[in-house]
N, C-alpha and C positions, 0 to 999 in steps of 0.2 A: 456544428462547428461553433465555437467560441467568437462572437462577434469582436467584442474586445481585444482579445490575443490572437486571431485567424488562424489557430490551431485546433488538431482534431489529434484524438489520441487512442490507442490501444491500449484498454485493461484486463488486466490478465485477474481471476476473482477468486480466490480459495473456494475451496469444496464449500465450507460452513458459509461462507459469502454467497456464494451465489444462490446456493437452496436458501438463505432466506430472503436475499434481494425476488427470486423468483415466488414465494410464498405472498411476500408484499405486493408483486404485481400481479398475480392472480387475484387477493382479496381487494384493491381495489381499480383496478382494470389498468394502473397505470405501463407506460411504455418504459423503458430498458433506463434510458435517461435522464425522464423525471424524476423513475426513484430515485436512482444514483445522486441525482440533487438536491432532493429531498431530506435523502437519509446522509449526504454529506452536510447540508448546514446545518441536520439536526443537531449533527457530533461537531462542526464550529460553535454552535450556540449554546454546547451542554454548557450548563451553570455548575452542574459536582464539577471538579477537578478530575474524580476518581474515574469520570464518565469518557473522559480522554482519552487517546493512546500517549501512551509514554513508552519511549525505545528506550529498553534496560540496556544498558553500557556494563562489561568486567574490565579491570585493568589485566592485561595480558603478563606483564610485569617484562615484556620487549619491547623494543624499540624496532617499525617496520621501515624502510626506503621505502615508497610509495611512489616513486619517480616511474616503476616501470610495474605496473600493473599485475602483468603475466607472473611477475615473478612475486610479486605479493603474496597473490593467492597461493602460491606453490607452496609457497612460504608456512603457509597457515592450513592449509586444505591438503597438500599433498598433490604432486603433479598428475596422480593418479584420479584427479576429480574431471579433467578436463577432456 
């Protein structure tokens, strides 16, 4: 649990995440959470730029109401995703 914010959280980890967060803690014995810390301040402290995530943005070239969620996605996804 986060002492500073009293929050505990659920992470959900892609395929390619998790097999190497688990490759990591088998080579050095560490537990679930310290890599997860580990390898998150790694990527706050990368020095490249390139070392980042960057969330690629398209312009959709519409305009969405976003006032009601449900119908966003419907919008965009198709009612058939839900």
């Amino acid at each position: 649990m986060c002492k500073l914010c009293g929050m505990r959280a659920t992470v959900e980890f892609e395929d390619d995440t998790a097999q190497a967060l688990a490759q990591l803690r088998s080579e050095t014995g560490m537990g679930l959470s310290e890599t997860v810390n580990v390898l998150v301040r790694r990527g706050l402290l990368a020095e490249e730029p390139s070392a980042r995530f960057v969330q690629e943005t398209h312009r959709l070239g519409i305009r969405i109401d976003v006032t009601n969620v449900a119908d966003a996605i419907d919008l965009l996804e198709g009612h058939q995703v839900r």
